[in-house]
C-alpha positions in Angstrom: 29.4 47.9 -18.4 31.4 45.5 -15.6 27.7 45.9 -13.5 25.5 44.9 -16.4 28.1 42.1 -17.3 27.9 40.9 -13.8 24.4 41.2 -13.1 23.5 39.6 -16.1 25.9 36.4 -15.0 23.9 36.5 -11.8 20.2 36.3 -13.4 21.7 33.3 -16.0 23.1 31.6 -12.6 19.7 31.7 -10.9 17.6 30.6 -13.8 20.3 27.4 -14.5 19.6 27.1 -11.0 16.2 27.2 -11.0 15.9 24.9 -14.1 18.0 22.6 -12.9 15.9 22.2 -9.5 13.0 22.1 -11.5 14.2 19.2 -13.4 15.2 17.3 -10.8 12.5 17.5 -8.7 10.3 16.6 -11.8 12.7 13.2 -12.0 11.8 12.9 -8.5 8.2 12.8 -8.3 8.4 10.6 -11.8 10.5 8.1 -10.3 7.9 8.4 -6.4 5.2 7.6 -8.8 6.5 4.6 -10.6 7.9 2.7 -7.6 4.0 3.1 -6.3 2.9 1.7 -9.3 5.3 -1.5 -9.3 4.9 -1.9 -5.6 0.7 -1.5 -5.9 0.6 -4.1 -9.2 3.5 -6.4 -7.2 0.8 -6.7 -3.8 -1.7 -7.2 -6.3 -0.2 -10.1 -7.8 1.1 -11.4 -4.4 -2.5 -11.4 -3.1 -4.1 -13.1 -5.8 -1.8 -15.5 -5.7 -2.0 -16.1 -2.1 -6.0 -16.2 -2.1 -5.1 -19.0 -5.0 -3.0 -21.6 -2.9 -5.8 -21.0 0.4 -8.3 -23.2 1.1 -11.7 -22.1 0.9 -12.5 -23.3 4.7 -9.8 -20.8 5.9 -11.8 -18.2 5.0 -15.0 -19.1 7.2 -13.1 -20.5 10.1 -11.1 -18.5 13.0 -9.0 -21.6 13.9 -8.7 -22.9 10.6 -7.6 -19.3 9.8 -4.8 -19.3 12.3 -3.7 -22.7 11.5 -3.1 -21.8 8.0 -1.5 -19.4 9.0 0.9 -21.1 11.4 1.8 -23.5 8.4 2.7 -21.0 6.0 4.7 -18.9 8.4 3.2 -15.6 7.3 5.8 -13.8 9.9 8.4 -14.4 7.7 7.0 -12.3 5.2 6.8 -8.8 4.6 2.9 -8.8 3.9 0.2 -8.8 6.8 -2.9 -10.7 6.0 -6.5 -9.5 7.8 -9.4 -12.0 6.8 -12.8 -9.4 6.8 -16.1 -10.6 6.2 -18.7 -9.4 4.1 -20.2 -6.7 7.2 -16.6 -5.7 6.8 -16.0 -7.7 11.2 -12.7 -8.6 11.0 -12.8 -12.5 11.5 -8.6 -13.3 11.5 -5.0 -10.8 11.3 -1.3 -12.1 11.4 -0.6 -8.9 13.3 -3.1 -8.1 15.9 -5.9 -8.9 17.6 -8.9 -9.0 16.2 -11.5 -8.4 19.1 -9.5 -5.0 19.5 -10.1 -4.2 15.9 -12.9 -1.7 14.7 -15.4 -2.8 11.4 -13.0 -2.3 7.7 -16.6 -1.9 5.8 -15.6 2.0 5.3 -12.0 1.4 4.2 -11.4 2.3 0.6 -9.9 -0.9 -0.8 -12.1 -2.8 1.2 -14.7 -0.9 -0.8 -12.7 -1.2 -4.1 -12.8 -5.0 -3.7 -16.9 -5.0 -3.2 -17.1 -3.3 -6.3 -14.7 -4.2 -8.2 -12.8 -7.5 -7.1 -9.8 -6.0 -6.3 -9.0 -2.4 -4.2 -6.1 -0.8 -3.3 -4.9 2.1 -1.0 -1.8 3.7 0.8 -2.9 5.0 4.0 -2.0 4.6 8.0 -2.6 1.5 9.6 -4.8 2.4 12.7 -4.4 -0.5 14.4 0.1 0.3 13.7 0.2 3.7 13.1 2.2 3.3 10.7 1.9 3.9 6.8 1.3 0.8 4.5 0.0 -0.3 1.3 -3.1 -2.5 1.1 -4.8 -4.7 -1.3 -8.0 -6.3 -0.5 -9.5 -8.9 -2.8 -13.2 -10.1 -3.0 -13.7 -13.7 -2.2 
């Protein structure tokens, strides 16, 4: 009777356990997916409003490009900003160098925007290597 009592204490452990991993893991992934929500709608937002406030020229025009950015002192900000043309050439970045920088016309938001005016996507950065989100918006 003690071994069925105690077993029995065991298999309720493991399955409170089990449950309770379960749950929190599921509060987990919940909570993953709606900080990637809030932070993909927030860069939206951000770049709309930024494509707003810039003048058209800056958007045809390397130096004009570079001065603009200059003035608003976009390395102050957490954002990177990569001008692409419709061939999807890189044509100005606030983080690299744009001869060294292979065509975007294949990169999903990039794509999204084409089609839709807006795209985002959370992928590596191959010019960083490192893991960002992007929003691209058609101009």
């Amino acid at each position: 009777m003690k071994y069925i009592f105690k077993k029995s204490i065991v298999v309720v452990a493991a399955a409170v356990l089990f449950i309770s991993v379960y749950f929190i893991v599921g509060i987990l992934v919940f909570a993953n997916r709606q900080y990637n929500e809030i932070n993909t709608r927030n860069l939206e937002a951000a770049a709309q409003s930024l494509v707003s406030f810039t003048p058209a020229d800056v958007f045809s025009d390397t130096a004009l490009a570079a001065d603009w950015s200059d003035k608003l002192n976009v390395n102050q900000v957490p954002f990177r900003i990569t001008l692409i043309d419709r061939s999807g050439q890189v044509i100005f970045d606030t983080d690299a160098d744009t001869s060294l920088m292979e065509n975007h016309l294949d990169r999903s938001e990039f794509q999204a925007a084409v089609r839709n005016g807006i795209g985002t996507s959370r992928r590596e950065s191959s010019t960083l290597r490192q893991n960002h989100l992007y929003a691209a918006i058609a101009i």
